[in-house]
C-alpha positions in Angstrom: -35.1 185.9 162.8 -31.8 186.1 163.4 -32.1 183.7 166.4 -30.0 180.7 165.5 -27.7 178.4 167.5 -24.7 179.4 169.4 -22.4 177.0 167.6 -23.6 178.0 164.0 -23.2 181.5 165.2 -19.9 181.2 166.2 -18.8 179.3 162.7 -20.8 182.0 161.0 -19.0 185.0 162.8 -15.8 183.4 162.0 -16.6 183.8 157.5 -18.0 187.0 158.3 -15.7 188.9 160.5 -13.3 190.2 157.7 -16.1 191.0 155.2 -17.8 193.2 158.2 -13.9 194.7 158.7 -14.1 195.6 154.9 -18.0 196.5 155.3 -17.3 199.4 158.2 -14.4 200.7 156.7 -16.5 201.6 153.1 -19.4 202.9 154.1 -21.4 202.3 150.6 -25.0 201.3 150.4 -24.9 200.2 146.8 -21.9 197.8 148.2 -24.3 196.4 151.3 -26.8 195.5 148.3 -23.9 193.7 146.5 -23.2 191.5 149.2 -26.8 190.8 150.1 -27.6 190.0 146.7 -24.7 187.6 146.4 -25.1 185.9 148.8 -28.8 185.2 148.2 -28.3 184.1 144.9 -25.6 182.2 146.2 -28.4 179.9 147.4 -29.1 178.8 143.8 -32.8 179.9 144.0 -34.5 177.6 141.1 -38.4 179.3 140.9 -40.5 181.3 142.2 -41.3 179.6 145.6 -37.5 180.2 146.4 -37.1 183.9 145.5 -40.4 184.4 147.4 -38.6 182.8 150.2 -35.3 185.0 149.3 -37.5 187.9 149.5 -39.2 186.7 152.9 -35.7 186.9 154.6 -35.2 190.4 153.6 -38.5 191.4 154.6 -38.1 189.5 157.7 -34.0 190.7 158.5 -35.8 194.7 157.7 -38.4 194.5 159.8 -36.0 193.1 163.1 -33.9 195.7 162.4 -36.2 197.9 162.7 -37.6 196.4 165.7 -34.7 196.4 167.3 -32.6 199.2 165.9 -34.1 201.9 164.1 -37.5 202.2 166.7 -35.1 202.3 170.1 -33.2 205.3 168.0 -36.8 207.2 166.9 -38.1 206.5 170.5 -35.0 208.4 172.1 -34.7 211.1 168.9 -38.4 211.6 170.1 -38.0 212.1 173.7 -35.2 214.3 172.8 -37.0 216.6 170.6 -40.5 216.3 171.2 -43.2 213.9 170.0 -45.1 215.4 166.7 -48.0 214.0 167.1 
């Protein structure tokens, strides 16, 4: 979860604020996989317990943001439109 500490936040928004700058100005999925994929491997994974665990935080990051983001969006898109079921 993306729940962590105010202070590591705060150093963590700091690193990242350019790179999202960069990030919304090219709008490029393949690019989005570049950085997630550096950054990962970034972490030096050494066997298969630490890609399973690199692949737990995707899982983990895709499923909040779905949580959070992408059902809200379907839940007004449904109200909206209609339900189809």
């Amino acid at each position: 979860m993306p729940y962590i500490k105010k202070e590591l936040r705060e150093g963590l928004d700091f690193i990242l604020l350019p790179l999202l700058t960069v990030v919304r100005k090219t709008p490029n999925h393949g690019a989005l996989n570049y950085i997630f994929t550096r950054i990962l491997l970034s972490t030096e994974p050494e066997n298969y317990e630490d890609y399973n665990a690199l692949v737990g935080v995707l899982e983990c990051a895709k499923l909040e943001l779905y949580r959070r983001a992408v059902a809200p969006y379907e839940n007004k898109k449904k109200k909206r439109e209609g339900d189809v079921f």
